[in-house]
C-alpha positions as CSV (number, residue, x, y, z in Angstrom):
1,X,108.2,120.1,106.5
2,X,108.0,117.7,109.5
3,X,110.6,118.5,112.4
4,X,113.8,116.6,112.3
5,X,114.8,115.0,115.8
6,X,117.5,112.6,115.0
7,X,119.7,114.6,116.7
8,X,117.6,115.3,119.7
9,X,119.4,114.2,123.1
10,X,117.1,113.4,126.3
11,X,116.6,116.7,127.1
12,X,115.9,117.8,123.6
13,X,112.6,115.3,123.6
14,X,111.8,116.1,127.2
15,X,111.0,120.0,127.1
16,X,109.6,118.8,123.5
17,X,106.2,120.4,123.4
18,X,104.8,117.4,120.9
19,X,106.9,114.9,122.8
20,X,104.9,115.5,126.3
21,X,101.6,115.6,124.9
22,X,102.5,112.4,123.4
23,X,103.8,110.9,126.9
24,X,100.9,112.3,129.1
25,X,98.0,112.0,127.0
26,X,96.8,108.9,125.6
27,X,94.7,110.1,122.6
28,X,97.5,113.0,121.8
29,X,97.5,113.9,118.1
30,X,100.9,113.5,118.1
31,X,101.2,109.6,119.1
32,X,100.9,108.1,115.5
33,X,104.1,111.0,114.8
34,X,106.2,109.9,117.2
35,X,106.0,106.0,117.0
36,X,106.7,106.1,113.5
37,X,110.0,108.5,114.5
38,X,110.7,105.5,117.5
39,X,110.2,103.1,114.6
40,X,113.2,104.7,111.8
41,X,115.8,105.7,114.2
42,X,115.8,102.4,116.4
43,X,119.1,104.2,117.6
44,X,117.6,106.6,119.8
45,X,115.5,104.8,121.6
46,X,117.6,104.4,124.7
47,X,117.4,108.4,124.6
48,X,113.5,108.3,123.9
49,X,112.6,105.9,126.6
50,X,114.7,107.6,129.1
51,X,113.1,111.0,128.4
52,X,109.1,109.2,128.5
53,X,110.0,108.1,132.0
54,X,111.5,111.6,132.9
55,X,108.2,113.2,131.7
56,X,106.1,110.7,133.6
57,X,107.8,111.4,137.0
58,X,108.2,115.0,136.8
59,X,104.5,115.2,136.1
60,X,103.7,113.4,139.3
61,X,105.8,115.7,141.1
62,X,104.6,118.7,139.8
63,X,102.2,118.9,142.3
64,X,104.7,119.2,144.9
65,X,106.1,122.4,146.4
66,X,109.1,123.5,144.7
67,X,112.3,123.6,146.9
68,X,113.5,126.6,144.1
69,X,117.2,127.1,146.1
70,X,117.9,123.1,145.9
71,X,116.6,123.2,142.5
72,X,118.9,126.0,141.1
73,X,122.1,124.7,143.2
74,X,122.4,121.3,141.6
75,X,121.6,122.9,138.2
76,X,125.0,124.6,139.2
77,X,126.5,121.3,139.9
78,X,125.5,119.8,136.7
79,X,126.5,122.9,134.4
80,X,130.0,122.5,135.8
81,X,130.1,118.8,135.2
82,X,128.5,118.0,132.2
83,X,130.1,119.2,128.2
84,X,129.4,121.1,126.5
85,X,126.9,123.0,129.5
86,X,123.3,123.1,128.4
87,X,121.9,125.8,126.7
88,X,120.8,128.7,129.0
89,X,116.4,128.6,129.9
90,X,114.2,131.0,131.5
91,X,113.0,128.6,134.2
92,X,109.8,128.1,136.5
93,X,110.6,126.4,139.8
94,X,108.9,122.9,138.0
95,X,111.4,123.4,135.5
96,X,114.3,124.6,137.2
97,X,113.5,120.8,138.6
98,X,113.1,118.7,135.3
99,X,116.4,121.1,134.1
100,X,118.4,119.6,136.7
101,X,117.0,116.0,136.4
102,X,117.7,116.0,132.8
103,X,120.9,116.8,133.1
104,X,121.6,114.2,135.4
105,X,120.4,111.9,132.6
106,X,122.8,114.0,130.1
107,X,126.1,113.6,132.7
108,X,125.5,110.1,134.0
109,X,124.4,108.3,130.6
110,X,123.7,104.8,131.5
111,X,121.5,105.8,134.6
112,X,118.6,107.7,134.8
113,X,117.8,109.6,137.6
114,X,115.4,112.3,138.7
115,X,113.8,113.6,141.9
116,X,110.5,112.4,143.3
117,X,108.9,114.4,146.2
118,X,108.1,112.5,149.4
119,X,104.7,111.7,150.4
120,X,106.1,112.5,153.9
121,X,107.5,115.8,153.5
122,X,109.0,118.6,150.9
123,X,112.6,116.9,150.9
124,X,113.7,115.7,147.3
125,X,115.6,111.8,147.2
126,X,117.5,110.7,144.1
127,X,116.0,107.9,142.6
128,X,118.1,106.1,139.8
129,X,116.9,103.1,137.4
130,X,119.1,101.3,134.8
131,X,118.4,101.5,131.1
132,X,120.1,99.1,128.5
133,X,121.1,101.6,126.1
134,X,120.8,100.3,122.6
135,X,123.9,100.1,120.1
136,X,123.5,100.2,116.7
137,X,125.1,97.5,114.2
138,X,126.3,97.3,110.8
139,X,127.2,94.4,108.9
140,X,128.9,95.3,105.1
141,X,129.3,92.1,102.6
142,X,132.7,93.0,100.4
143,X,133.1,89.7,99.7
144,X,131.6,87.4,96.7
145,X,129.8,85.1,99.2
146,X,127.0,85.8,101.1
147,X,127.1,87.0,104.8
148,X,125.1,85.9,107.5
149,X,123.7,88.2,110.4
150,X,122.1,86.2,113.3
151,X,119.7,88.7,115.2
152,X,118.9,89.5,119.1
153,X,115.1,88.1,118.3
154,X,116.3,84.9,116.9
155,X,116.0,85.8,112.9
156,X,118.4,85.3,110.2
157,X,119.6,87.9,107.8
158,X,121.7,86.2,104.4
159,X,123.4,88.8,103.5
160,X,124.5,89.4,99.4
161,X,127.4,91.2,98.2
162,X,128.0,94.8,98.1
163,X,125.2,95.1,100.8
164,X,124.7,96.7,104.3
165,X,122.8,95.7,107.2
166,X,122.3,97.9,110.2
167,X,120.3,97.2,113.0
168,X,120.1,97.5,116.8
169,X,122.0,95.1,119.0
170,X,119.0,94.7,120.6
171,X,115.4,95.6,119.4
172,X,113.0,97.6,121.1
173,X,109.9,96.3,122.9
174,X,107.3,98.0,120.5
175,X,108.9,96.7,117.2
176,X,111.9,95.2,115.7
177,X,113.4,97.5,112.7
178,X,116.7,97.2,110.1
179,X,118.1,99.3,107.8
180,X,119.0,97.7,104.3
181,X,121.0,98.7,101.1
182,X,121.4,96.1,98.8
183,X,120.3,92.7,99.0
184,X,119.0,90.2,101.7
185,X,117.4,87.1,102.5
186,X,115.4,87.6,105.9
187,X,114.3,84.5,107.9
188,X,112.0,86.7,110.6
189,X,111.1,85.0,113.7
190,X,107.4,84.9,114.5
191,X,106.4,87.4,116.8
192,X,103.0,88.9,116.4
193,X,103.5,91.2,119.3
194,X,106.6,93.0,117.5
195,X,106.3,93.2,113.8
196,X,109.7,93.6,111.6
197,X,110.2,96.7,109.7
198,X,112.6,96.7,106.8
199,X,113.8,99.9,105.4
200,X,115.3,99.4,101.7
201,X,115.2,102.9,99.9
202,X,111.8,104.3,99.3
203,X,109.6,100.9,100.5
204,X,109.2,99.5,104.4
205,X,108.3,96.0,104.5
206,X,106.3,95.0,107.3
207,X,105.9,90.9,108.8
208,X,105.2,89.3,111.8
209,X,107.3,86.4,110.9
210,X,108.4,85.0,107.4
211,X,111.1,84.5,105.0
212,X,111.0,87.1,102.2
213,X,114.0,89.1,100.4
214,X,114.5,92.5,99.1
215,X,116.6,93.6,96.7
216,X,117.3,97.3,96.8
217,X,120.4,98.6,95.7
218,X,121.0,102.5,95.8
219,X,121.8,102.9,91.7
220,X,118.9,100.2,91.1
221,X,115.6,101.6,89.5
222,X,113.5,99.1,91.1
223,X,113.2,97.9,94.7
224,X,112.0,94.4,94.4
225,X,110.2,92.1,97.4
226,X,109.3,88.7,96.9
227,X,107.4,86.4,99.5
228,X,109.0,82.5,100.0
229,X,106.9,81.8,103.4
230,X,104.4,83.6,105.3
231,X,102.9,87.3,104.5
232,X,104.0,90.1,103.6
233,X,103.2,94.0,103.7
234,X,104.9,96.2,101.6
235,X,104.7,100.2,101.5
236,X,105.6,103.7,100.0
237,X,108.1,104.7,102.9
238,X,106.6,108.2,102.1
239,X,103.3,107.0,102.5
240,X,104.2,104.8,105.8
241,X,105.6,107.7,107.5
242,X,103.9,110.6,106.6
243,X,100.1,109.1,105.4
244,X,99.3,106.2,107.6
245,X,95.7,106.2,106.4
246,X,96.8,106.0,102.9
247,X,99.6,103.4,103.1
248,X,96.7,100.9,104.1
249,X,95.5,101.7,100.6
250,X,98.5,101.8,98.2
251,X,100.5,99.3,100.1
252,X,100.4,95.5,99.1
253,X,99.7,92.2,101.0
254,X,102.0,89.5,99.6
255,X,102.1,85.2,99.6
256,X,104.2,82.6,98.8
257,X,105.4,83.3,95.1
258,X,104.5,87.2,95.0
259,X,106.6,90.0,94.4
260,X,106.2,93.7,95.2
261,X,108.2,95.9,92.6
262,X,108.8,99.7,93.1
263,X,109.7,101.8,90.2
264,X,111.7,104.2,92.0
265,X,111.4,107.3,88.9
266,X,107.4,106.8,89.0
267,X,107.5,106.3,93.1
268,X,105.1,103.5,91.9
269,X,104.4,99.8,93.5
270,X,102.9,96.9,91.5
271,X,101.8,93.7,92.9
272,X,102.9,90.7,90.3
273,X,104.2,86.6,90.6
274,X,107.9,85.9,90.9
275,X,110.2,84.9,87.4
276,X,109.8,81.0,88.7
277,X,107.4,80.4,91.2
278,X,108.3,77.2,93.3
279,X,106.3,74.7,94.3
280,X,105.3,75.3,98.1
281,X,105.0,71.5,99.4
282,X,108.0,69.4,100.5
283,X,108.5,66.7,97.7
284,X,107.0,64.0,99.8
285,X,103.9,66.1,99.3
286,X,104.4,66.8,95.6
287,X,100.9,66.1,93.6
288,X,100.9,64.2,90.7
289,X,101.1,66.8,87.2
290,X,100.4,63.6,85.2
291,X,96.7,64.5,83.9
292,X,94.2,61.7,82.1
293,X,91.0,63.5,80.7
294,X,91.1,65.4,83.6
295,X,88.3,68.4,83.6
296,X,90.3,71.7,82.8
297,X,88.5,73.1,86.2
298,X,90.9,70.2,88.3
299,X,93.9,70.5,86.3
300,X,93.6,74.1,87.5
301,X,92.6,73.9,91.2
302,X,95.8,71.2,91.3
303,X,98.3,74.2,89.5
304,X,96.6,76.7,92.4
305,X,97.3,74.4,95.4
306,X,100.8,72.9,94.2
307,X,101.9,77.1,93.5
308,X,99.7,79.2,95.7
309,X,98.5,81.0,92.7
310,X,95.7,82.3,91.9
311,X,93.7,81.3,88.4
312,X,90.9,83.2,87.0
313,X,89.0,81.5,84.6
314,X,85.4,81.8,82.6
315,X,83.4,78.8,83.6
316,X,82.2,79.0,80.0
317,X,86.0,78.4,79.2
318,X,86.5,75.0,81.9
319,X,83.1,73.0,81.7
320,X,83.7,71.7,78.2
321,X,87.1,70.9,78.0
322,X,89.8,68.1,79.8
323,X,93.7,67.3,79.4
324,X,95.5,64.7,79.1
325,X,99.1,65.6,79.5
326,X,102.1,64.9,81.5
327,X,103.8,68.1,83.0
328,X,106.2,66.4,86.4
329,X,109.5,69.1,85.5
330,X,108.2,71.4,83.8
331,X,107.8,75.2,85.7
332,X,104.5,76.9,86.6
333,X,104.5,79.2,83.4
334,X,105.7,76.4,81.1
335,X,102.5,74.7,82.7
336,X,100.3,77.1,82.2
337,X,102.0,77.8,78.5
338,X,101.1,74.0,77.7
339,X,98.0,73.8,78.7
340,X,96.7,77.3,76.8
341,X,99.0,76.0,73.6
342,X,96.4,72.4,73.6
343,X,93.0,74.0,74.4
344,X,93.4,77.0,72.4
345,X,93.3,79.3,75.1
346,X,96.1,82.3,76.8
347,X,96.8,83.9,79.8
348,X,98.4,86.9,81.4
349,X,99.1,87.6,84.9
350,X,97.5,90.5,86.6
351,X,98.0,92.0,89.9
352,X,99.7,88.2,91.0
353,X,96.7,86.5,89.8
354,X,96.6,84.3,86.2
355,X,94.3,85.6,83.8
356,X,93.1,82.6,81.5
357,X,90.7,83.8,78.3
358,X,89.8,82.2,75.5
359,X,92.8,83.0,72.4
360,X,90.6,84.4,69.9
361,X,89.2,87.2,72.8
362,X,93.3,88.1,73.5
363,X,93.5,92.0,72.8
Protein backbone atom coordinates (compact mmCIF):
# COMPACT_ATOMS: atom_id res chain seq x y z
CA UNK A 1 0.00 0.00 0.00
CA UNK A 2 1.50 3.27 -1.19
CA UNK A 3 2.69 5.66 1.88
CA UNK A 4 0.23 8.28 2.91
CA UNK A 5 1.82 11.84 3.23
CA UNK A 6 -1.15 14.09 3.46
CA UNK A 7 -0.26 14.85 6.68
CA UNK A 8 3.47 15.26 6.19
CA UNK A 9 4.64 18.85 7.41
CA UNK A 10 7.99 20.35 5.83
CA UNK A 11 10.15 18.47 7.85
CA UNK A 12 8.19 15.20 7.37
CA UNK A 13 9.04 15.48 3.37
CA UNK A 14 12.51 16.75 3.97
CA UNK A 15 14.21 13.83 5.94
CA UNK A 16 11.85 11.75 3.44
CA UNK A 17 14.13 9.14 1.99
CA UNK A 18 11.90 9.03 -1.40
CA UNK A 19 11.33 12.76 -1.22
CA UNK A 20 15.31 13.62 -1.60
CA UNK A 21 16.02 11.26 -4.14
CA UNK A 22 13.20 12.88 -5.93
CA UNK A 23 14.72 16.50 -5.30
CA UNK A 24 18.42 15.63 -6.08
CA UNK A 25 18.28 13.35 -8.70
CA UNK A 26 16.68 13.99 -11.95
CA UNK A 27 15.92 10.44 -13.33
CA UNK A 28 14.86 9.27 -9.52
CA UNK A 29 12.34 6.42 -9.59
CA UNK A 30 10.38 8.23 -7.39
CA UNK A 31 9.62 11.44 -9.61
CA UNK A 32 6.43 10.17 -11.49
CA UNK A 33 5.26 9.24 -7.41
CA UNK A 34 5.63 12.32 -6.09
CA UNK A 35 4.20 14.70 -8.83
CA UNK A 36 1.12 12.77 -9.00
CA UNK A 37 0.98 13.25 -4.80
CA UNK A 38 1.90 17.39 -5.77
CA UNK A 39 -0.94 16.94 -8.27
CA UNK A 40 -4.07 15.53 -5.56
CA UNK A 41 -3.24 17.45 -2.49
CA UNK A 42 -2.82 21.02 -4.27
CA UNK A 43 -3.00 21.99 -0.49
CA UNK A 44 0.35 21.02 0.47
CA UNK A 45 2.24 22.47 -1.93
CA UNK A 46 3.36 25.50 -0.01
CA UNK A 47 4.79 22.75 2.48
CA UNK A 48 6.27 20.68 -0.62
CA UNK A 49 8.01 23.52 -2.33
CA UNK A 50 9.37 24.80 0.84
CA UNK A 51 10.95 21.46 1.75
CA UNK A 52 12.47 20.93 -2.30
CA UNK A 53 14.29 24.16 -1.69
CA UNK A 54 15.44 23.07 1.87
CA UNK A 55 16.81 19.89 0.34
CA UNK A 56 18.54 21.76 -2.44
CA UNK A 57 20.47 24.16 -0.13
CA UNK A 58 21.44 21.78 2.50
CA UNK A 59 22.92 19.67 -0.14
CA UNK A 60 25.11 22.44 -1.31
CA UNK A 61 26.22 22.92 2.11
CA UNK A 62 26.99 19.66 2.88
CA UNK A 63 30.19 19.95 1.79
CA UNK A 64 31.01 22.43 4.30
CA UNK A 65 32.52 21.88 7.70
CA UNK A 66 30.00 21.45 10.33
CA UNK A 67 30.05 24.05 13.13
CA UNK A 68 28.34 20.90 15.46
CA UNK A 69 28.12 23.47 18.78
CA UNK A 70 26.17 26.28 16.72
CA UNK A 71 24.27 23.58 15.10
CA UNK A 72 22.97 21.84 18.39
CA UNK A 73 22.45 25.42 20.24
CA UNK A 74 19.85 26.78 17.91
CA UNK A 75 18.20 23.31 17.69
CA UNK A 76 17.76 24.34 21.45
CA UNK A 77 16.28 27.54 20.57
CA UNK A 78 13.82 26.20 18.20
CA UNK A 79 12.65 23.18 20.53
CA UNK A 80 11.79 25.77 23.06
CA UNK A 81 9.89 27.93 20.59
CA UNK A 82 8.19 25.87 18.30
CA UNK A 83 4.62 23.42 19.49
CA UNK A 84 4.41 20.81 19.87
CA UNK A 85 8.72 20.23 19.97
CA UNK A 86 9.79 17.93 17.19
CA UNK A 87 10.23 14.51 17.65
CA UNK A 88 13.62 13.57 19.16
CA UNK A 89 16.65 12.24 16.04
CA UNK A 90 19.88 10.65 16.38
CA UNK A 91 21.70 13.33 14.49
CA UNK A 92 25.02 13.72 12.29
CA UNK A 93 26.49 17.21 12.39
CA UNK A 94 24.81 17.63 8.47
CA UNK A 95 21.74 16.88 10.07
CA UNK A 96 21.94 18.35 13.36
CA UNK A 97 22.02 21.41 10.54
CA UNK A 98 18.97 20.66 8.24
CA UNK A 99 17.22 19.71 11.97
CA UNK A 100 17.57 23.20 12.98
CA UNK A 101 16.82 24.76 9.50
CA UNK A 102 13.62 22.82 9.32
CA UNK A 103 12.47 23.88 12.21
CA UNK A 104 12.94 27.34 11.47
CA UNK A 105 10.58 26.68 8.50
CA UNK A 106 8.14 24.80 11.09
CA UNK A 107 8.26 28.10 13.77
CA UNK A 108 8.29 30.93 11.24
CA UNK A 109 5.60 29.53 8.58
CA UNK A 110 5.45 32.13 5.96
CA UNK A 111 9.37 32.38 5.67
CA UNK A 112 11.77 29.95 4.84
CA UNK A 113 15.02 30.05 6.03
CA UNK A 114 18.06 27.93 6.35
CA UNK A 115 21.85 28.31 6.61
CA UNK A 116 24.22 28.52 3.73
CA UNK A 117 28.07 28.29 4.44
CA UNK A 118 30.28 31.13 3.25
CA UNK A 119 32.49 30.76 0.45
CA UNK A 120 34.76 32.95 2.67
CA UNK A 121 34.87 31.17 5.80
CA UNK A 122 33.12 28.39 8.17
CA UNK A 123 30.63 31.06 9.69
CA UNK A 124 26.80 30.17 9.03
CA UNK A 125 24.30 33.47 7.78
CA UNK A 126 20.57 33.21 7.80
CA UNK A 127 19.17 33.50 4.59
CA UNK A 128 15.26 33.87 4.42
CA UNK A 129 12.96 33.83 1.02
CA UNK A 130 9.18 34.38 0.91
CA UNK A 131 6.83 31.73 -0.16
CA UNK A 132 3.03 32.44 -0.97
CA UNK A 133 1.51 29.75 0.92
CA UNK A 134 -1.43 28.38 -0.79
CA UNK A 135 -5.08 28.29 0.74
CA UNK A 136 -7.44 26.03 -0.09
CA UNK A 137 -11.14 26.97 -1.23
CA UNK A 138 -14.48 25.48 -1.15
CA UNK A 139 -17.50 26.66 -2.72
CA UNK A 140 -20.92 24.48 -1.65
CA UNK A 141 -24.29 25.27 -4.01
CA UNK A 142 -27.40 24.75 -1.36
CA UNK A 143 -29.37 26.69 -3.39
CA UNK A 144 -31.71 25.74 -6.63
CA UNK A 145 -29.67 28.03 -8.94
CA UNK A 146 -26.39 27.51 -10.09
CA UNK A 147 -23.21 29.04 -8.51
CA UNK A 148 -20.51 30.52 -10.18
CA UNK A 149 -16.70 30.13 -9.08
CA UNK A 150 -14.30 32.54 -11.08
CA UNK A 151 -10.72 30.97 -10.70
CA UNK A 152 -6.97 32.43 -10.05
CA UNK A 153 -6.08 31.29 -13.84
CA UNK A 154 -8.93 32.98 -15.39
CA UNK A 155 -11.52 29.91 -15.75
CA UNK A 156 -15.04 29.54 -14.90
CA UNK A 157 -16.63 26.95 -12.77
CA UNK A 158 -20.97 26.92 -13.09
CA UNK A 159 -21.63 25.37 -10.21
CA UNK A 160 -25.08 23.01 -9.90
CA UNK A 161 -26.89 22.31 -6.82
CA UNK A 162 -26.03 20.15 -3.97
CA UNK A 163 -22.39 20.41 -5.35
CA UNK A 164 -18.90 21.25 -3.93
CA UNK A 165 -15.97 22.84 -5.41
CA UNK A 166 -12.60 23.03 -3.69
CA UNK A 167 -9.68 24.33 -5.13
CA UNK A 168 -6.52 26.29 -4.31
CA UNK A 169 -6.72 30.07 -4.09
CA UNK A 170 -4.02 29.97 -6.24
CA UNK A 171 -2.70 27.09 -8.51
CA UNK A 172 0.57 25.82 -8.55
CA UNK A 173 3.14 26.44 -11.32
CA UNK A 174 3.27 22.64 -12.53
CA UNK A 175 -0.50 22.21 -12.86
CA UNK A 176 -3.84 23.57 -12.02
CA UNK A 177 -6.08 20.86 -9.98
CA UNK A 178 -9.94 21.00 -8.33
CA UNK A 179 -11.75 18.73 -6.33
CA UNK A 180 -15.45 18.07 -7.42
CA UNK A 181 -18.63 16.40 -5.94
CA UNK A 182 -21.51 16.85 -7.79
CA UNK A 183 -22.04 18.71 -10.81
CA UNK A 184 -20.11 21.47 -12.83
CA UNK A 185 -19.79 23.28 -15.99
CA UNK A 186 -15.97 24.13 -16.35
CA UNK A 187 -14.91 26.94 -18.87
CA UNK A 188 -10.85 26.12 -18.58
CA UNK A 189 -8.59 28.77 -19.69
CA UNK A 190 -6.09 27.66 -22.29
CA UNK A 191 -2.83 26.96 -20.95
CA UNK A 192 -0.78 24.31 -22.50
CA UNK A 193 1.98 24.77 -20.09
CA UNK A 194 -0.43 23.80 -16.97
CA UNK A 195 -3.06 21.31 -17.73
CA UNK A 196 -6.42 21.15 -15.42
CA UNK A 197 -7.01 18.15 -13.41
CA UNK A 198 -10.49 17.47 -12.26
CA UNK A 199 -11.05 14.99 -9.55
CA UNK A 200 -14.89 13.77 -9.44
CA UNK A 201 -14.94 10.31 -7.63
CA UNK A 202 -13.15 7.54 -9.25
CA UNK A 203 -12.21 9.56 -12.88
CA UNK A 204 -9.52 12.67 -13.30
CA UNK A 205 -10.20 14.67 -16.23
CA UNK A 206 -7.39 16.14 -17.79
CA UNK A 207 -7.47 19.55 -20.51
CA UNK A 208 -5.39 22.17 -21.55
CA UNK A 209 -8.24 24.45 -22.07
CA UNK A 210 -11.97 23.71 -22.83
CA UNK A 211 -15.43 23.79 -21.70
CA UNK A 212 -16.63 20.25 -20.61
CA UNK A 213 -18.89 19.20 -17.53
CA UNK A 214 -18.93 16.34 -15.18
CA UNK A 215 -21.48 15.12 -13.30
CA UNK A 216 -20.47 13.01 -10.31
CA UNK A 217 -22.48 12.85 -7.44
CA UNK A 218 -21.29 10.61 -4.46
CA UNK A 219 -24.77 8.16 -4.35
CA UNK A 220 -24.62 8.30 -8.38
CA UNK A 221 -23.60 4.96 -10.20
CA UNK A 222 -22.18 6.67 -13.07
CA UNK A 223 -19.66 9.56 -13.38
CA UNK A 224 -20.49 11.18 -16.59
CA UNK A 225 -18.08 13.70 -18.78
CA UNK A 226 -19.24 15.30 -21.83
CA UNK A 227 -16.98 17.52 -24.20
CA UNK A 228 -18.86 21.06 -25.53
CA UNK A 229 -15.40 22.72 -26.90
CA UNK A 230 -11.97 21.59 -27.10
CA UNK A 231 -10.45 17.98 -25.91
CA UNK A 232 -10.74 16.15 -23.42
CA UNK A 233 -8.83 13.29 -21.43
CA UNK A 234 -10.56 11.24 -19.13
CA UNK A 235 -9.08 8.47 -16.60
CA UNK A 236 -9.50 5.64 -14.01
CA UNK A 237 -8.25 7.82 -10.98
CA UNK A 238 -6.80 4.37 -9.84
CA UNK A 239 -5.14 3.92 -13.00
CA UNK A 240 -3.86 7.83 -13.14
CA UNK A 241 -2.30 7.57 -9.86
CA UNK A 242 -1.05 4.36 -9.44
CA UNK A 243 -0.48 3.00 -13.38
CA UNK A 244 0.57 5.86 -15.41
CA UNK A 245 1.55 3.56 -18.28
CA UNK A 246 -1.80 2.07 -18.27
CA UNK A 247 -4.02 5.10 -17.88
CA UNK A 248 -2.63 6.13 -21.51
CA UNK A 249 -4.36 2.87 -22.47
CA UNK A 250 -7.74 2.70 -20.75
CA UNK A 251 -8.34 6.37 -20.59
CA UNK A 252 -10.37 8.22 -23.37
CA UNK A 253 -9.67 11.19 -25.69
CA UNK A 254 -12.95 13.22 -26.06
CA UNK A 255 -14.55 16.00 -28.84
CA UNK A 256 -17.21 18.19 -29.14
CA UNK A 257 -20.44 16.02 -28.55
CA UNK A 258 -18.61 13.01 -26.69
CA UNK A 259 -19.25 11.73 -23.41
CA UNK A 260 -17.04 9.56 -21.04
CA UNK A 261 -19.33 7.40 -18.76
CA UNK A 262 -17.93 5.46 -15.63
CA UNK A 263 -19.85 2.70 -14.21
CA UNK A 264 -18.72 3.06 -10.80
CA UNK A 265 -19.79 -0.95 -9.58
CA UNK A 266 -17.75 -2.31 -12.81
CA UNK A 267 -14.87 0.50 -12.22
CA UNK A 268 -15.50 0.66 -16.07
CA UNK A 269 -15.26 3.72 -18.74
CA UNK A 270 -17.03 3.76 -22.07
CA UNK A 271 -16.52 6.21 -24.76
CA UNK A 272 -20.16 7.12 -26.43
CA UNK A 273 -22.09 10.52 -28.18
CA UNK A 274 -24.10 12.80 -25.85
CA UNK A 275 -28.27 12.31 -25.54
CA UNK A 276 -28.49 15.55 -28.08
CA UNK A 277 -25.58 16.40 -29.76
CA UNK A 278 -25.56 20.22 -30.84
CA UNK A 279 -24.57 21.61 -33.75
CA UNK A 280 -20.90 23.07 -33.36
CA UNK A 281 -21.16 26.27 -35.84
CA UNK A 282 -22.66 29.62 -34.85
CA UNK A 283 -26.04 29.88 -36.81
CA UNK A 284 -24.63 32.33 -39.26
CA UNK A 285 -22.63 29.26 -40.22
CA UNK A 286 -25.42 26.77 -40.12
CA UNK A 287 -25.31 24.46 -43.45
CA UNK A 288 -28.26 23.99 -45.33
CA UNK A 289 -30.06 20.18 -44.16
CA UNK A 290 -32.41 20.73 -47.13
CA UNK A 291 -31.07 17.73 -49.48
CA UNK A 292 -32.18 17.40 -53.44
CA UNK A 293 -30.91 13.95 -54.86
CA UNK A 294 -28.08 14.52 -53.06
CA UNK A 295 -25.54 11.31 -53.03
CA UNK A 296 -25.97 9.50 -49.57
CA UNK A 297 -21.95 9.88 -49.25
CA UNK A 298 -22.65 14.13 -49.06
CA UNK A 299 -25.59 14.02 -47.06
CA UNK A 300 -23.33 12.24 -44.63
CA UNK A 301 -20.02 14.26 -44.83
CA UNK A 302 -22.55 17.49 -44.29
CA UNK A 303 -24.19 15.49 -40.79
CA UNK A 304 -20.25 14.86 -39.85
CA UNK A 305 -19.03 18.51 -40.25
CA UNK A 306 -22.42 20.27 -38.93
CA UNK A 307 -22.00 17.60 -35.55
CA UNK A 308 -18.46 16.56 -35.26
CA UNK A 309 -19.42 12.99 -35.56
CA UNK A 310 -18.10 10.43 -36.84
CA UNK A 311 -20.11 8.12 -39.71
CA UNK A 312 -18.96 4.76 -40.74
CA UNK A 313 -20.38 3.63 -43.73
CA UNK A 314 -19.92 0.58 -46.46
CA UNK A 315 -19.17 2.35 -49.71
CA UNK A 316 -21.18 -0.53 -51.13
CA UNK A 317 -24.04 1.00 -48.96
CA UNK A 318 -23.45 5.14 -50.32
CA UNK A 319 -22.53 4.80 -54.12
CA UNK A 320 -26.01 3.84 -55.22
CA UNK A 321 -28.24 5.71 -53.32
CA UNK A 322 -29.30 9.89 -52.91
CA UNK A 323 -31.99 11.86 -50.65
CA UNK A 324 -34.15 14.17 -51.14
CA UNK A 325 -35.37 15.42 -47.92
CA UNK A 326 -35.72 18.36 -45.76
CA UNK A 327 -34.34 17.88 -42.12
CA UNK A 328 -33.58 22.19 -40.80
CA UNK A 329 -35.07 21.29 -36.89
CA UNK A 330 -34.86 18.18 -36.58
CA UNK A 331 -31.86 16.65 -34.06
CA UNK A 332 -28.75 14.61 -35.10
CA UNK A 333 -30.42 11.13 -34.17
CA UNK A 334 -33.82 12.14 -35.64
CA UNK A 335 -31.51 12.82 -38.74
CA UNK A 336 -29.82 10.00 -38.92
CA UNK A 337 -33.37 7.99 -37.93
CA UNK A 338 -34.80 9.66 -41.27
CA UNK A 339 -32.48 9.03 -43.37
CA UNK A 340 -32.02 4.94 -42.42
CA UNK A 341 -36.11 4.85 -42.20
CA UNK A 342 -36.04 6.15 -46.44
CA UNK A 343 -33.05 4.04 -47.68
CA UNK A 344 -33.79 1.04 -45.85
CA UNK A 345 -30.82 1.12 -43.85
CA UNK A 346 -29.91 1.44 -39.54
CA UNK A 347 -27.38 2.55 -37.39
CA UNK A 348 -25.92 2.15 -33.95
CA UNK A 349 -23.39 4.17 -32.29
CA UNK A 350 -20.20 2.62 -31.17
CA UNK A 351 -17.35 3.83 -29.21
CA UNK A 352 -18.80 7.72 -30.23
CA UNK A 353 -18.71 6.87 -33.84
CA UNK A 354 -22.27 6.06 -36.06
CA UNK A 355 -22.36 2.72 -37.33
CA UNK A 356 -24.59 2.75 -40.62
CA UNK A 357 -25.32 -0.99 -42.11
CA UNK A 358 -27.56 -2.04 -44.42
CA UNK A 359 -31.25 -3.14 -42.33
CA UNK A 360 -31.52 -6.63 -43.52
CA UNK A 361 -27.53 -7.28 -42.09
CA UNK A 362 -28.85 -5.60 -38.36
CA UNK A 363 -28.12 -8.56 -35.78
Amino acid sequence: MPEDFSNFEIEDFAFHETFQLWVLESASEHRLSWERHLATHPHQTDKILAARELVLQLKTAQQAPADDEMARAIWQNIQRRTQPVAKTRKLTPFVWRAAASVLLVAGLGTTLWWFQNEKSGDSFSLVTQETAPTETLEEVNRTDKTVIVHLSDGSVVSLGRDSRLTYPKNFAAAQRVVSLHGEAFFEVHRNPDRPFLVYANETVTKVLGTSFRVEAYDDAPDVKVQVKTGRVSVFSKKDFEDEPTKAQRTGVVLTPNQQAVFLRSQTQLTKSLIPTPELLMPPSQKPSFDFNNTPLSEVFAVLERAYGVEIVADPDLTKTRALTVSMENETLYEKLDVICLTLGLSYQIVDAKVIVENRNNKR
